[in-house]
Every structure is written in structure tokens, then in C-alpha cells.
N, C-alpha and C positions, 0 to 999 in steps of 0.2 A: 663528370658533370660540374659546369659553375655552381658555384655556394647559392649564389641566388637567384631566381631565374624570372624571366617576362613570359606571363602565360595569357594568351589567346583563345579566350571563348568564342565561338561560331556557331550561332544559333538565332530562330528570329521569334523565340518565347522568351519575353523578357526574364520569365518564372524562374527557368532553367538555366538562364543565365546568371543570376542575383543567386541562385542555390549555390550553385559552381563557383560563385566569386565569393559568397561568405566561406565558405571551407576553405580555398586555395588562400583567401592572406591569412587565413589562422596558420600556412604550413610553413615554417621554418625556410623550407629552401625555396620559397617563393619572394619576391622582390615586388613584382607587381603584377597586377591584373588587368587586363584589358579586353573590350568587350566587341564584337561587329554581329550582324544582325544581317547582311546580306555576303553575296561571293563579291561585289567593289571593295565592301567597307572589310572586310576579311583579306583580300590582298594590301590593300592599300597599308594598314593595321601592321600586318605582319611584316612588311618593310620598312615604312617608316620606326613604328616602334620597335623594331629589332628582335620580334619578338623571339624565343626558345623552344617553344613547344605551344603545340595548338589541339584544340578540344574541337572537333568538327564534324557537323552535322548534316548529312547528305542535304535532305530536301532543304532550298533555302529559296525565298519569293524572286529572283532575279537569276537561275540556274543552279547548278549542279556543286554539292561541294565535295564533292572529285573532283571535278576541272579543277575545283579552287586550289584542291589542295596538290593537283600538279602542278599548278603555274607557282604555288607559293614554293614548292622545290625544286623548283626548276629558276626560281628567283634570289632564293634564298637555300641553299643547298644543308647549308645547318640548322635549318628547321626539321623540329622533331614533330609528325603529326598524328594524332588518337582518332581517331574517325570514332563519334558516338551519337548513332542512331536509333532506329527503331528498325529500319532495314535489315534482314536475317538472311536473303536471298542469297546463292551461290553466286549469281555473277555480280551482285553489285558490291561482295567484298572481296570478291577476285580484281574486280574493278580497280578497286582500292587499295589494295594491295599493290597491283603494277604501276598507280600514279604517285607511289611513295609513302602512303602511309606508315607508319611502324605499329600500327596498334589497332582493334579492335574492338570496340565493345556495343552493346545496346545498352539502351536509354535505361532499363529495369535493371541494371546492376546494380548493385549493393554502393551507396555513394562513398564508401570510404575506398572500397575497391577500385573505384574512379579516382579518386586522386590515387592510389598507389603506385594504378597503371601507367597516370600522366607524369609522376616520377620515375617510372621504367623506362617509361621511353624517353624523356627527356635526357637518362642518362646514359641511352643508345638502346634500350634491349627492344624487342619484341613483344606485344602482348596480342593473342586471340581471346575473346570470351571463350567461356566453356563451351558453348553452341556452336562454334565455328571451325568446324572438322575438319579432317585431313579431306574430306568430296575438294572443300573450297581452296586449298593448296593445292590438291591436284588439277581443278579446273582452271586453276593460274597458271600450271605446270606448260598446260598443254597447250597456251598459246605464246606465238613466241615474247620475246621482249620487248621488242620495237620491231611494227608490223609500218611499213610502209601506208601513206596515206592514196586511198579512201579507207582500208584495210583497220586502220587504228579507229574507227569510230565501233567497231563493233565491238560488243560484249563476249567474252569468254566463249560462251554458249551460241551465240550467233556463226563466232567464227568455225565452231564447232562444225557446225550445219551447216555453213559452206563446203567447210574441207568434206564433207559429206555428199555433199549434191556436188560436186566441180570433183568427183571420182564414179560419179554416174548413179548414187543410192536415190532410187522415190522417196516421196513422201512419207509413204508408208512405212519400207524399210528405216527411214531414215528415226523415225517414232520409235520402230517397234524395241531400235538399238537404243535411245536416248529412255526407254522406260516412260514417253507421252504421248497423248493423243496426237494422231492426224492432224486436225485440228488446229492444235500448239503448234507446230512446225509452220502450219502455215502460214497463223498469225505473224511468228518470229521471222518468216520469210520477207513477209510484205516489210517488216521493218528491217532487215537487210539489203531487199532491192532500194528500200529508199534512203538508207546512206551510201548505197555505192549506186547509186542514181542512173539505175538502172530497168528494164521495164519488167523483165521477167525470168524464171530460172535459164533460159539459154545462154542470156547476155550475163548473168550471174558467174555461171558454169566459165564463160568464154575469158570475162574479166580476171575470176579466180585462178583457172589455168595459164595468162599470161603470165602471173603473178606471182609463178610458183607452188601455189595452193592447190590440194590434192593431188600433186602426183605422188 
């Protein structure tokens, strides 16, 4: 790790942002602080000021800060990023995890715990909260790494449910293996037909199977 480092807060609570920035220039291996409040001001931030590591917060008023923080590694390749939300869901740190993240945490962490993290990873490692179990590494596991597009718009668990339905399993079956309601499957269905823009489980089934999925 450099001696001192540019750190990127990404959040659009001024609160949490002004917390995060009085801790981090009290830290020795911190050099400066800088701040974005949406996924523009947070790309733009992270290139031009060069920054090292980024503190990034799913929900943000202009999209997704996942995409953000794919694009910012896929922009900047040495960028190190902590995703710190309030989101505890399987797939959206599975999400997060495949778009580069290195790190982990909810919002309720212990704040010095947060800056430790943001020096873990800054200086390559790894951090999951304590909440974020092997389910959510293995649901990363199991889809692949780079899924061809329309295919990459889905979540962990959607693809799941495809490679499920494009092998011939109902609704039901398909529940009764995921441990959810009927119901749930469906809901997640209508949002799978509608990123692979499609009308319903046949053309689902048909699109999946050209594509490799479920055989």
C-alpha cells in the first residue's frame, strides 16, 4: 500500500459522509478525502482525482452503486472498493462482489471497524462483515464470471431460476428447491423476462437454452 492514500466517499447523506471524512484525515495513511453524492459525481471523482480506495453505497439518486463501482474498475483497475450499505441481501452482495468490489460492510458497523476495513482493502485484502456468509460466496460461485449479454443483467438468484426453468423445473418445483414461495419465483420471473426482453417462460426456456444455460 502507498504511504498515503485518496479516499472516496460515495454516499448522498451529507451526515455519513462529514462522519467518514472527520475519521479518515485523522488516519495517518490517509492524504486526502474526497467526497461524490451520486454514480456521475463518484465516477467522474474517482478518475480525475485518482483516487485509492472508495467507500460505496448501493442506493444512490441517479442508479446503482454497483454499476458505479464496476465502471470505476473497469476505469481504473487500481481502484480498491468497500461497498457500505444497509443492503444485507444475498444477491446484491453477490452482485457486488462479481463487479469488483473487495470489501463488505453495512452501515451499523462499529465506525473504527470501517476505517480498518477501508485500510484492508486499500492495501489489497478482502473484508466481508460478520453477517455475510459463506450462502453469499457460494451464490457468487454459482454463476459464472462473465455471462454474455442479456444474460449479465441478472442477479445471482435470477440466473439461478433460469438455469432452473431452461431444464424444464415448474414454478413450484422450482420454490420448493430454492426454500420460497410460489409466489417469489414468480415475481423474480416477471423481472427476468423483462431483462431478457422477453414475453414469457417459453421464450425464457428457448433464449436460455441457445445460450448454453441449463443443459
Amino acid at each position: 500500500m502507498k504511504d498515503r492514500l485518496r479516499v472516496l466517499i460515495v454516499d448522498d447523506h451529507p451526515v455519513v459522509r462529514r462522519g467518514l471524512r472527520t475519521m479518515l484525515e485523522d488516519e495517518p495513511w490517509v492524504e486526502e478525502v474526497v467526497e461524490a453524492a451520486t454514480v456521475a459525481e463518484a465516477i467522474k471523482e474517482a478518475v480525475t482525482q485518482q483516487a485509492h480506495v472508495v467507500a460505496m453505497d448501493v442506493a444512490l439518486p441517479d442508479g446503482d452503486g454497483i454499476d458505479a463501482t464496476r465502471r470505476i474498475v473497469r476505469a481504473c483497475p487500481e481502484v480498491r472498493v468497500l461497498v457500505l450499505t444497509m443492503a444485507d441481501d444475498e444477491d446484491t452482495v453477490a452482485r457486488a462482489l462479481e463487479a469488483g468490489a473487495r470489501g463488505y460492510l453495512l452501515k451499523d458497523t462499529d465506525p473504527d471497524a470501517v476505517i480498518d476495513s477501508l485500510r484492508t482493502v486499500a492495501a489489497g485484502g478482502i473484508v466481508l462483515g460478520p453477517r455475510i456468509g459463506l450462502a453469499v460466496i457460494a451464490a457468487a460461485a454459482r454463476r459464472p464470471a462473465r455471462l454474455p449479454p442479456p444474460l449479465d443483467q441478472l442477479t445471482p438468484r435470477e440466473y439461478e431460476i433460469l438455469t432452473l426453468l431452461a431444464s424444464g423445473e415448474s414454478n413450484a418445483r422450482i420454490a420448493r428447491r430454492l426454500g420460497v414461495t410460489e409466489k417469489t419465483i414468480r415475481n423474480q420471473l416477471t423481472n427476468v423476462f423483462s431483462k431478457l426482453e422477453v414475453a414469457d417462460r417459453v421464450q425464457a426456456a428457448l433464449l436460455a437454452r441457445r445460450m448454453g444455460v441449463g443443459e
